[in-house]
KEZAGU-191642 format. One record per residue (C-alpha): residue number from 1; residue in one letter; x, y, z. Coordinates in Angstrom, 1 decimal. Layout:
<nodes>
+--------+-------+--------+--------+--------+
! drense ! kekol !   east !  north !     up !
+--------+-------+--------+--------+--------+
!    NUM !     a !      X !      Y !      Z !
...
+--------+-------+--------+--------+--------+
</nodes>
This chain:
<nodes>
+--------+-------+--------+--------+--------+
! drense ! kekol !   east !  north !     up !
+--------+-------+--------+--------+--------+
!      1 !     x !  125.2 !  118.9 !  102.7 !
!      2 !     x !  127.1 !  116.3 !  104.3 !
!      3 !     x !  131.3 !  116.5 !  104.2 !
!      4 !     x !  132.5 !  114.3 !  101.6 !
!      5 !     x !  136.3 !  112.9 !  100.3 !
!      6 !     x !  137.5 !  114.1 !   96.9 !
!      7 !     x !  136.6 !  110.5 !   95.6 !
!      8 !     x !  134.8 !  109.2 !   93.9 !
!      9 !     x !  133.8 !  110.6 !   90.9 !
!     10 !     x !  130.1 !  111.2 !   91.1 !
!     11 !     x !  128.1 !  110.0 !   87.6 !
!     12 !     x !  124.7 !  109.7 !   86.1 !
!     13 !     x !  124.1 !  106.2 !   87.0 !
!     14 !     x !  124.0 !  104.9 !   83.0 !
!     15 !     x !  127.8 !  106.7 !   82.8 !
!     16 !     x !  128.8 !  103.3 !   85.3 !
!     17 !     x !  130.4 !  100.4 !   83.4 !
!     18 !     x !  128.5 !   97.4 !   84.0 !
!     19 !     x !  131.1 !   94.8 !   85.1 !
!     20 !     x !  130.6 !   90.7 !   86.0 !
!     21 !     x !  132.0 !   89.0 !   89.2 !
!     22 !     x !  134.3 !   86.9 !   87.0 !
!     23 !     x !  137.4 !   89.2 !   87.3 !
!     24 !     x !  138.9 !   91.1 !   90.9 !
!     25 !     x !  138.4 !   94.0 !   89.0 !
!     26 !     x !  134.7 !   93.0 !   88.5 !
!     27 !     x !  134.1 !   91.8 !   91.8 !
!     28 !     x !  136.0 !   95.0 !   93.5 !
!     29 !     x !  133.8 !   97.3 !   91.6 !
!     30 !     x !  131.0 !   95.4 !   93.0 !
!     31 !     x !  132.8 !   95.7 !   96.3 !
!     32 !     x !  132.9 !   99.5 !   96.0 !
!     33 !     x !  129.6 !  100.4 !   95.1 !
!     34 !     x !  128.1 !   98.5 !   98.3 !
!     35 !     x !  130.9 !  100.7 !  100.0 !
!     36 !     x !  129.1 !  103.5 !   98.6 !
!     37 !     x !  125.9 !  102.5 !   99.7 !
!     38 !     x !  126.8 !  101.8 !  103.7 !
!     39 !     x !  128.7 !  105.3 !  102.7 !
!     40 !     x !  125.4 !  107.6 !  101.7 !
!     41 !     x !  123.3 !  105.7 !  104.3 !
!     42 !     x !  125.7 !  107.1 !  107.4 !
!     43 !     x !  124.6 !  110.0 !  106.1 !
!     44 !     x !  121.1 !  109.2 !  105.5 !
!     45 !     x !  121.2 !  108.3 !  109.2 !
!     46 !     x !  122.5 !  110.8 !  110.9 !
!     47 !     x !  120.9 !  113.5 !  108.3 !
!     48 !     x !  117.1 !  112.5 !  109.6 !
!     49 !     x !  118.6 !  112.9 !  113.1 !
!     50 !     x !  119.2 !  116.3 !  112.4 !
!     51 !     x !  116.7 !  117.4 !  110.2 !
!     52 !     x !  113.4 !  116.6 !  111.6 !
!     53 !     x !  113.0 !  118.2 !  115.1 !
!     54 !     x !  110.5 !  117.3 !  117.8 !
!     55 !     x !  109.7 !  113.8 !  117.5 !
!     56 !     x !  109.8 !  111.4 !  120.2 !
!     57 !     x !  113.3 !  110.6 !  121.6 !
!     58 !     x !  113.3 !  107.0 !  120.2 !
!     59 !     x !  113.3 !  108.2 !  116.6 !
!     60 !     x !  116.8 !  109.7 !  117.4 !
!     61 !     x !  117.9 !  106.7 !  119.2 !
!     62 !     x !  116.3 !  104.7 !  116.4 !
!     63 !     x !  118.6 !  106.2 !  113.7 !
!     64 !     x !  121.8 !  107.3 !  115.6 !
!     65 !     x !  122.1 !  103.6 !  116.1 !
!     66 !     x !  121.3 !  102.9 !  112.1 !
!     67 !     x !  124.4 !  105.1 !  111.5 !
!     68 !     x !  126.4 !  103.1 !  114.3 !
!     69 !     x !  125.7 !   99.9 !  111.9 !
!     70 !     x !  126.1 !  101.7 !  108.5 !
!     71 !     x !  129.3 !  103.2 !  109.6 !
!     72 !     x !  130.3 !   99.6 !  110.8 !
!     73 !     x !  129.2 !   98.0 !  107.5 !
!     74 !     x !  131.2 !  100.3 !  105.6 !
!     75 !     x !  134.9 !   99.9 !  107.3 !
!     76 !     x !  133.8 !   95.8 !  106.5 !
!     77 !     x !  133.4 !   96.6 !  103.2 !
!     78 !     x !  135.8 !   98.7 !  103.0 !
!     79 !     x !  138.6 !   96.2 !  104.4 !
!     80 !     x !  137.8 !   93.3 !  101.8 !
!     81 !     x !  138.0 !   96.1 !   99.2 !
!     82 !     x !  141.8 !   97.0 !  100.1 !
!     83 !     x !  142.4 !   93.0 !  100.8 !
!     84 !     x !  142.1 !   92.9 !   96.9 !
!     85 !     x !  144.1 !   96.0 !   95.9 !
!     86 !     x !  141.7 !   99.0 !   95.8 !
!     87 !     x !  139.9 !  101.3 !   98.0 !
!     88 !     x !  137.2 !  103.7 !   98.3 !
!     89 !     x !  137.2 !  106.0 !   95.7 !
!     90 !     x !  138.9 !  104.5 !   93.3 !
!     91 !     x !  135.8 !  103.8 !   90.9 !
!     92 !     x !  133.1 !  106.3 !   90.1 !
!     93 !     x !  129.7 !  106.1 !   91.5 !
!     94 !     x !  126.5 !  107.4 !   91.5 !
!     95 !     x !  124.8 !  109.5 !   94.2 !
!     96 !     x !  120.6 !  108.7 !   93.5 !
!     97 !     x !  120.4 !  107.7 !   97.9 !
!     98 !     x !  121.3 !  111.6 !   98.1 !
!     99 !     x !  119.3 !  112.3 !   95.8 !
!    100 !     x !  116.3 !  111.1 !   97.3 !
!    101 !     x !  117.0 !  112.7 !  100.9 !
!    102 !     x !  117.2 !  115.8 !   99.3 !
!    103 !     x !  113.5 !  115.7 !   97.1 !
!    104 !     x !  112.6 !  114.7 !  101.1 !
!    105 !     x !  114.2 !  116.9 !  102.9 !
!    106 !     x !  110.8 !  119.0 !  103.4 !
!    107 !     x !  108.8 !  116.0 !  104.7 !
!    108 !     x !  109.4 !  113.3 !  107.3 !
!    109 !     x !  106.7 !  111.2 !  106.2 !
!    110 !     x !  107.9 !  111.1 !  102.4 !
!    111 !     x !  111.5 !  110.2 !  103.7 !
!    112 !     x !  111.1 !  107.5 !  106.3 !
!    113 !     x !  108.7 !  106.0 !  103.5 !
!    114 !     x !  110.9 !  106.4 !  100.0 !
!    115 !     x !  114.6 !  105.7 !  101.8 !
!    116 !     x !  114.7 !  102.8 !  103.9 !
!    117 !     x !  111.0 !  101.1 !  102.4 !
!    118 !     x !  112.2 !  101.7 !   98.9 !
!    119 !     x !  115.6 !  102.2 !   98.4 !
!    120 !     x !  117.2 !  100.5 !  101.2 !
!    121 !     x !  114.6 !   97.9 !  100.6 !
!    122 !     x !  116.1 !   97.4 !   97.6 !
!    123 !     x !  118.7 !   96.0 !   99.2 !
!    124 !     x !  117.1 !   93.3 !  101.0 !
!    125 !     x !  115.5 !   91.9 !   97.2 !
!    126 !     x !  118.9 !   91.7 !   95.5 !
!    127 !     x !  121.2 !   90.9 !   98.0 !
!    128 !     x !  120.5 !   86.9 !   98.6 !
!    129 !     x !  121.6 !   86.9 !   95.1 !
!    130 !     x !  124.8 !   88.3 !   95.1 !
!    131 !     x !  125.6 !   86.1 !   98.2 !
!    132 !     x !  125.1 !   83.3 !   95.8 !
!    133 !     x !  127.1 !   84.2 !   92.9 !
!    134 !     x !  129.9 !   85.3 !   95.6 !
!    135 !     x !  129.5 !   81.8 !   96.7 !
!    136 !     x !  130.1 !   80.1 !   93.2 !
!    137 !     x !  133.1 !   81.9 !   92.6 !
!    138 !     x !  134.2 !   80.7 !   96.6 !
!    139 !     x !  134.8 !   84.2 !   97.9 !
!    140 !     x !  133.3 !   83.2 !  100.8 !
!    141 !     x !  134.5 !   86.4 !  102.5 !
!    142 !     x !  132.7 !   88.6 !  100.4 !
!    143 !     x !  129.8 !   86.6 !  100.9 !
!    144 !     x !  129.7 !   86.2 !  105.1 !
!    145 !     x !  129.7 !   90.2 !  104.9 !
!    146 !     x !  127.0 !   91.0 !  103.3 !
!    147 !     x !  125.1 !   88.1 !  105.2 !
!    148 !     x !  125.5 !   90.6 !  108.5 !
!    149 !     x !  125.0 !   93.5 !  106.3 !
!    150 !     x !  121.5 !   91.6 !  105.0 !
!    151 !     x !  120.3 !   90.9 !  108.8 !
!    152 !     x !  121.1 !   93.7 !  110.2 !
!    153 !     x !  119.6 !   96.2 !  107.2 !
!    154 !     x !  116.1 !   94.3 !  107.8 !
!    155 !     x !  116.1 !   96.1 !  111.2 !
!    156 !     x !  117.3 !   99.2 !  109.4 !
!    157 !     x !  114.0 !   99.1 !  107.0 !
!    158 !     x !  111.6 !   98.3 !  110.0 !
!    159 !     x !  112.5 !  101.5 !  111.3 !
!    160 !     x !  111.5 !  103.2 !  108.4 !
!    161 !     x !  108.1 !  101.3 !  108.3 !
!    162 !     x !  107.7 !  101.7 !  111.8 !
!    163 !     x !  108.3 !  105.3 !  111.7 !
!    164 !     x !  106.5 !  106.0 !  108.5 !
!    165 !     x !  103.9 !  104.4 !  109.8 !
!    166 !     x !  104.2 !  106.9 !  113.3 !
!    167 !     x !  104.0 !  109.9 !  110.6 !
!    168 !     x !  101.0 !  108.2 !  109.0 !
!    169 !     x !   99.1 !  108.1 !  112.0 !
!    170 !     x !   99.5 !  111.7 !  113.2 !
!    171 !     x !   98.4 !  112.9 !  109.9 !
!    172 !     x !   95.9 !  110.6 !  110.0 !
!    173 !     x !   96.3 !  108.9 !  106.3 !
!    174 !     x !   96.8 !  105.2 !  105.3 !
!    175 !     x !   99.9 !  104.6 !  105.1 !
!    176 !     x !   98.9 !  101.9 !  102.1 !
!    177 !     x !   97.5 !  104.9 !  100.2 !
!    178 !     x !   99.8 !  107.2 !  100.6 !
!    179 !     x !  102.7 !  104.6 !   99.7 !
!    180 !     x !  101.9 !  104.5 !   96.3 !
!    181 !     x !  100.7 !  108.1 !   96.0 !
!    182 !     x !  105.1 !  108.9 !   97.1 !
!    183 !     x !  105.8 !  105.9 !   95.3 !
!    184 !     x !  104.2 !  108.1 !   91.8 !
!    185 !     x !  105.2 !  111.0 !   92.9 !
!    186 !     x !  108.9 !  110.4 !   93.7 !
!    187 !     x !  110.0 !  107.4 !   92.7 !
!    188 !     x !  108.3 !  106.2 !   89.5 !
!    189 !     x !  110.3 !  102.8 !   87.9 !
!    190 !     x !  112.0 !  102.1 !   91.3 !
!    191 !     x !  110.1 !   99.8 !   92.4 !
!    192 !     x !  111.2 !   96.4 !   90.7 !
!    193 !     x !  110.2 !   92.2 !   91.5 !
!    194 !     x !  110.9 !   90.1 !   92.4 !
!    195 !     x !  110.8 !   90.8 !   96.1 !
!    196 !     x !  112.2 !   89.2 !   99.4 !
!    197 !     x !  108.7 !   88.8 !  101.2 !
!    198 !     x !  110.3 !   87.1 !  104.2 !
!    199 !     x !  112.7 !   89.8 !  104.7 !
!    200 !     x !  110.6 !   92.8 !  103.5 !
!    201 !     x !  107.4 !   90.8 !  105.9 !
!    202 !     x !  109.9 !   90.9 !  109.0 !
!    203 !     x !  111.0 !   95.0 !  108.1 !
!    204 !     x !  107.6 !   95.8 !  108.2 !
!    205 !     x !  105.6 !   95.2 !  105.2 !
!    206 !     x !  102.5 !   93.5 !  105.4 !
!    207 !     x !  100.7 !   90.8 !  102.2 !
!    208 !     x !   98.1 !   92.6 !  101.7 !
!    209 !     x !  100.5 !   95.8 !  101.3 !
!    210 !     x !  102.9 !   93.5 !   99.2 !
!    211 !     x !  100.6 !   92.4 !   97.0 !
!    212 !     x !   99.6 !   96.0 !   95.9 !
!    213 !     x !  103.3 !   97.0 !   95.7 !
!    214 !     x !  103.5 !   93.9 !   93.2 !
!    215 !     x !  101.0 !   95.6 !   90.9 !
!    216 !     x !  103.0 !   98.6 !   91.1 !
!    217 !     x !  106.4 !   97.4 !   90.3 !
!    218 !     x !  107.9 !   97.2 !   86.7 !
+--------+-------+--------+--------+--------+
</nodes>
C-alpha cells in the first residue's frame, strides 16, 4: 500500500455531496476531487513500476515519467485549491482508482487495460466540459489547468494502450476481445458516452474499437 496523509476521509462514493460550480465552496470541492485524482494516479504510476518486473526498460521510463506529470498536476491543483481558502484534505473522497489497482495487482495486462483506457480515460470524455462551465463562471485559472492536465493525460492513456496492447501481443490475444471480456469482468457500468473520440483516437483507440466500446457503454 502506498503512504498516505491523515486526510481525507475516504467514502463510498454515493456518501459524497454532490455540489454545483456556482459557489467557491462548490467549485473547491470540485477543485479537490481532481486533486485526488492526480493524487491516486502518482501512485498508480509509480505502483506499476514497481509491481510488474521484467518488462522492457521503456515501460519503466514510460511510467516514472507519468508520475513526474501526475505529481506536477497535482501541486497545480493543489495551488488554486489554497488560492480559494482550502487544501487537500479538507473534503472527503472516494478511493475506486485504488481500488482498481488492487483487483489488478495480479495481472499487467488487466491493469494497463482497466486504469489508464478506462478510468483515466474517463478523464479525457468529461473534462472539455468542465473547462467550459469553469469558463462561464470566468475562472479562467481553473480552466487553463486542466487544459495542460487534458493534453498531457492523452499521452498518459496512450501508454496504457500502447502497453496493453505490448501484453496483448505476447499472450497472443486480441486486445479488442479481451477489452470487453476485463471490461465485464472488472468494470461493469464504467464505461459511460458520450466519448472524446479525438482525444481517446490520439491515446490509442482505434473506430472500429470505439464503435464496439459504444455498444458497451451505459
Amino acid at each position: 500500500m502506498p503512504g498516505r496523509p491523515a486526510k481525507p476521509v475516504l467514502v463510498h462514493p454515493r456518501d459524497l455531496p454532490r455540489r454545483g460550480f456556482g459557489s467557491v465552496e462548490g467549485r473547491a470541492a470540485f477543485i479537490h476531487a481532481v486533486a485526488h485524482i492526480e493524487f491516486n494516479a502518482i501512485d498508480l504510476a509509480w505502483d506499476a513500476v514497481y509491481r510488474f518486473r521484467g518488462l522492457p526498460a521503456q515501460f519503466y521510463a514510460d511510467w516514472v515519467g507519468v508520475a513526474r506529470d501526475e505529481a506536477r498536476h497535482f501541486m497545480m491543483v493543489r495551488s488554486r485549491l489554497q488560492a480559494l481558502g482550502y487544501d487537500y484534505g479538507d473534503f472527503d473522497a472516494h478511493n475506486g482508482l485504488w481500488e482498481m489497482a488492487e483487483k489488478t495487482a495480479h495481472d499487467g495486462l488487466a491493469r494497463m487495460a482497466l486504469v489508464p483506457r478506462v478510468l483515466e480515460a474517463r478523464g479525457l470524455d468529461v473534462t472539455p466540459g468542465m473547462i467550459v462551465k469553469l469558463r462561464q463562471l470566468n475562472d479562467d485559472t481553473t480552466a487553463d489547468i486542466l487544459e495542460v492536465i487534458l493534453r498531457e493525460e492523452v499521452a498518459h492513456v496512450a501508454a496504457g494502450s500502447r502497453w496493453y496492447r505490448w501484453y496483448c501481443e505476447r499472450a497472443g490475444v486480441d486486445h479488442r476481445t479481451r477489452f470487453r471480456e476485463l471490461l465485464r469482468e472488472y468494470a461493469g457500468g464504467v464505461l459511460h458516452k458520450p466519448f472524446n473520440t479525438e482525444a481517446r483516437l490520439q491515446a490509442g483507440f482505434d473506430l472500429d474499437e470505439l464503435e464496439s466500446l459504444l455498444e458497451e457503454a451505459d
